[in-house]
Structures are given as structure tokens and as C-alpha cells.
VMD Tcl script that builds the backbone (N, CA, C; Angstrom):
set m [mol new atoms 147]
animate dup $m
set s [atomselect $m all]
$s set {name element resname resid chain x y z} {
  {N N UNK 1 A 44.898 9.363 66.224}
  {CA C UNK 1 A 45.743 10.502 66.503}
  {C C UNK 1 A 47.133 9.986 66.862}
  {N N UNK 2 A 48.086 10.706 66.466}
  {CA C UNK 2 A 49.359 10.186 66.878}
  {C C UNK 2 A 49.652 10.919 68.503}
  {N N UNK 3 A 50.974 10.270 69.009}
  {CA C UNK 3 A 51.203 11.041 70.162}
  {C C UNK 3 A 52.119 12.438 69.604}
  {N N UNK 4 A 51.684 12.949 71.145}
  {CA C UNK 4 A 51.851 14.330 71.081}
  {C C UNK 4 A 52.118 14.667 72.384}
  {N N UNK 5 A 53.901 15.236 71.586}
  {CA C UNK 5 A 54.328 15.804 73.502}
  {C C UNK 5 A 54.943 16.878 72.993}
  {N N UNK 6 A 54.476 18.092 74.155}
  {CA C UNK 6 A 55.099 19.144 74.793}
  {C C UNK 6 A 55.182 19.400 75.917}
  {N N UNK 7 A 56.028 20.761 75.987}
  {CA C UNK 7 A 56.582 21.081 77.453}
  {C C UNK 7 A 56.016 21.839 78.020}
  {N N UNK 8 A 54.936 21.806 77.980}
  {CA C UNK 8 A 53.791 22.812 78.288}
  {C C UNK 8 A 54.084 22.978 79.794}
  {N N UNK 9 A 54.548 23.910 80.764}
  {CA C UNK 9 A 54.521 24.077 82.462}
  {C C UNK 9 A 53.449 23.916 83.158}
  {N N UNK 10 A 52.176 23.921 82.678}
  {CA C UNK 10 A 50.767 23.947 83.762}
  {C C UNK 10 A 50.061 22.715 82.826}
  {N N UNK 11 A 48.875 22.676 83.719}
  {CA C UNK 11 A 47.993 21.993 83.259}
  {C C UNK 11 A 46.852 22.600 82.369}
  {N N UNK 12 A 46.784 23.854 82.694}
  {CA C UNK 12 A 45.884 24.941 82.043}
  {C C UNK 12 A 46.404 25.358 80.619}
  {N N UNK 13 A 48.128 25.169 79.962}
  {CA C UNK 13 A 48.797 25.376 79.105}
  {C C UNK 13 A 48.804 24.154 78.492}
  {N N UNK 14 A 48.458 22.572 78.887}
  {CA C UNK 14 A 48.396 21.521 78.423}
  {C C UNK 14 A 47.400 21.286 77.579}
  {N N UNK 15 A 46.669 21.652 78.508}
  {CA C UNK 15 A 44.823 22.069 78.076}
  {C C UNK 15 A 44.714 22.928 76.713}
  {N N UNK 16 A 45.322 23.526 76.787}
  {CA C UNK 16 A 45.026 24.848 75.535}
  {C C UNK 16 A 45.630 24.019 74.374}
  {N N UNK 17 A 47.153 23.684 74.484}
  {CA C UNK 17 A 47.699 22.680 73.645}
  {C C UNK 17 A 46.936 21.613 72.960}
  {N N UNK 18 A 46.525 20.937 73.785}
  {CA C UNK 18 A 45.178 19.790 73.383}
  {C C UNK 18 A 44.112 20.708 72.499}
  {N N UNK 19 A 43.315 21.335 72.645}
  {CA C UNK 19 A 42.468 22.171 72.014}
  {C C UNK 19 A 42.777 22.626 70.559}
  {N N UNK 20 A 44.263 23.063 70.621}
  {CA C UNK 20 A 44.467 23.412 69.084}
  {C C UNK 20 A 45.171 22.295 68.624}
  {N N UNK 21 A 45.643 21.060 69.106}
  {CA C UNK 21 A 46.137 20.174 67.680}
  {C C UNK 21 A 44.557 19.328 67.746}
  {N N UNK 22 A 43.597 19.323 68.615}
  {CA C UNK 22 A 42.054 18.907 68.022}
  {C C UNK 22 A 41.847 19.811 66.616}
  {N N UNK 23 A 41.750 21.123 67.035}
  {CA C UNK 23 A 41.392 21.620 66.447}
  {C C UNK 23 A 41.874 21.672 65.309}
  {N N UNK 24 A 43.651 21.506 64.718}
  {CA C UNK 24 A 44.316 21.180 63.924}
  {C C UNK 24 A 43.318 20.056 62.934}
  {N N UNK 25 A 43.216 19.002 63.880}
  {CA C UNK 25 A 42.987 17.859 63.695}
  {C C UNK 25 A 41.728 17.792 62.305}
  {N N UNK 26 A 41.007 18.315 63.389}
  {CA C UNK 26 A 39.366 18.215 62.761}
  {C C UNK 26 A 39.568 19.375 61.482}
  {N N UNK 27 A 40.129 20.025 61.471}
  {CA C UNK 27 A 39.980 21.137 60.193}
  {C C UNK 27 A 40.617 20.542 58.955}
  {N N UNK 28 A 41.826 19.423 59.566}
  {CA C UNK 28 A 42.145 18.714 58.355}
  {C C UNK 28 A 41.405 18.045 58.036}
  {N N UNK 29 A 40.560 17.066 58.919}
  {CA C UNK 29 A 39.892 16.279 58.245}
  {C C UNK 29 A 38.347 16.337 57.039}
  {N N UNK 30 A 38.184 18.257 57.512}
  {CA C UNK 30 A 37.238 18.493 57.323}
  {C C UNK 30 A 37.549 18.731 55.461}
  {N N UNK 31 A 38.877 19.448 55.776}
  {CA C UNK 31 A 39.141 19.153 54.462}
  {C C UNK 31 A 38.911 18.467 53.535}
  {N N UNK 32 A 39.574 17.126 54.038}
  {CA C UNK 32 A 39.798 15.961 53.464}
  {C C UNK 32 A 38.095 15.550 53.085}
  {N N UNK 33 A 36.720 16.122 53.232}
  {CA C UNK 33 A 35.355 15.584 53.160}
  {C C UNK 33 A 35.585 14.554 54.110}
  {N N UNK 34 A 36.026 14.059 55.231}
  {CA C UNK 34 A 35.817 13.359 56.477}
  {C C UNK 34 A 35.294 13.570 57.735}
  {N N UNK 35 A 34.495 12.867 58.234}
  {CA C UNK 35 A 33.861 13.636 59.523}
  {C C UNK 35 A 34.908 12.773 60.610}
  {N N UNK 36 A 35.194 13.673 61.702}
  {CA C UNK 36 A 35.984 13.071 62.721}
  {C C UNK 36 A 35.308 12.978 63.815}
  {N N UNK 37 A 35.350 11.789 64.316}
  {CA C UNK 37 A 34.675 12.229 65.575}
  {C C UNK 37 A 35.088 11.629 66.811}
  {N N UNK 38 A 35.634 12.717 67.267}
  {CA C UNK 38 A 36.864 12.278 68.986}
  {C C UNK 38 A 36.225 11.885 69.707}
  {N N UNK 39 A 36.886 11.194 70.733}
  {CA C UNK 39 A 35.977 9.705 71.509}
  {C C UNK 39 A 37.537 10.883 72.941}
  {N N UNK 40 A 36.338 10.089 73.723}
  {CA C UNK 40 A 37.693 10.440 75.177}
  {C C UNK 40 A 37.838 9.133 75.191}
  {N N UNK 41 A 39.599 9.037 75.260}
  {CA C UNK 41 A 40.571 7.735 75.450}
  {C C UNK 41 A 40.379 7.355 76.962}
  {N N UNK 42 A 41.753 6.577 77.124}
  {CA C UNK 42 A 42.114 6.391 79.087}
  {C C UNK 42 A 43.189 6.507 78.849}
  {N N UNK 43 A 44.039 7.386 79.656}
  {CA C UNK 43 A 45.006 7.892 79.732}
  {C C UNK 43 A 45.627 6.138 80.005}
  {N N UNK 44 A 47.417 6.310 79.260}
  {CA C UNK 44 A 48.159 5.603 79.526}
  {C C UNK 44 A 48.983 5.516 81.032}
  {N N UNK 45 A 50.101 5.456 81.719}
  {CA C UNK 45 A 51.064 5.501 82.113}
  {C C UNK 45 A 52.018 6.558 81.879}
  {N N UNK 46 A 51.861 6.686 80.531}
  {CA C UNK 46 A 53.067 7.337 80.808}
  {C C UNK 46 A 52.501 9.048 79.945}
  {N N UNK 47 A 51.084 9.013 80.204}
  {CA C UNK 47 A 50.427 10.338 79.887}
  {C C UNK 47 A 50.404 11.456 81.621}
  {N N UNK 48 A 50.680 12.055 81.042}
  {CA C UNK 48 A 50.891 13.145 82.105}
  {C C UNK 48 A 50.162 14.583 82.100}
  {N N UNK 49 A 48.706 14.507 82.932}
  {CA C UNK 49 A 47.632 15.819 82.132}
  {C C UNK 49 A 47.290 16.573 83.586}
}
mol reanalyze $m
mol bondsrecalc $m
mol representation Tube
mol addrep $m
């Protein structure tokens, strides 16, 4: 996944954000005949959730 920033004000609006570029995510790939399958990372430094 590439990074991905917005200015989302809450954490509850961050949250939702995350949800649809997954969801972005996986519908492309589903396209593509690829199965995706998201792993939970560890947040960096300079991730802010």
C-alpha cells in the first residue's frame, strides 16, 4: 500500500478514511483476479491514528 495522508479532525474520521481506501484497495485488486490480503503493520513515527 502506498502512504496515505489526510486531514481527517478525529480519530473516528481517520478510521472511516482507512476503511474506504481498504476498501478501494481490495475491490481493485479483486478486479485485477488477485486476492489481497491485509496484514496489520506497526505504526511508524511519523503515523498519527
Amino acid at each position: 500500500m502506498k502512504d496515505g495522508y489526510s486531514f481527517d479532525l478525529s480519530k473516528e474520521s481517520t478510521r472511516e478514511t482507512y476503511k474506504n481506501i481498504l476498501k478501494s484497495y481490495l475491490k481493485t485488486f479483486k478486479r485485477l483476479g488477485l486476492v489481497a490480503i491485509p496484514v496489520k503493520g506497526i505504526l511508524d513515527q511519523l503515523a498519527v491514528i
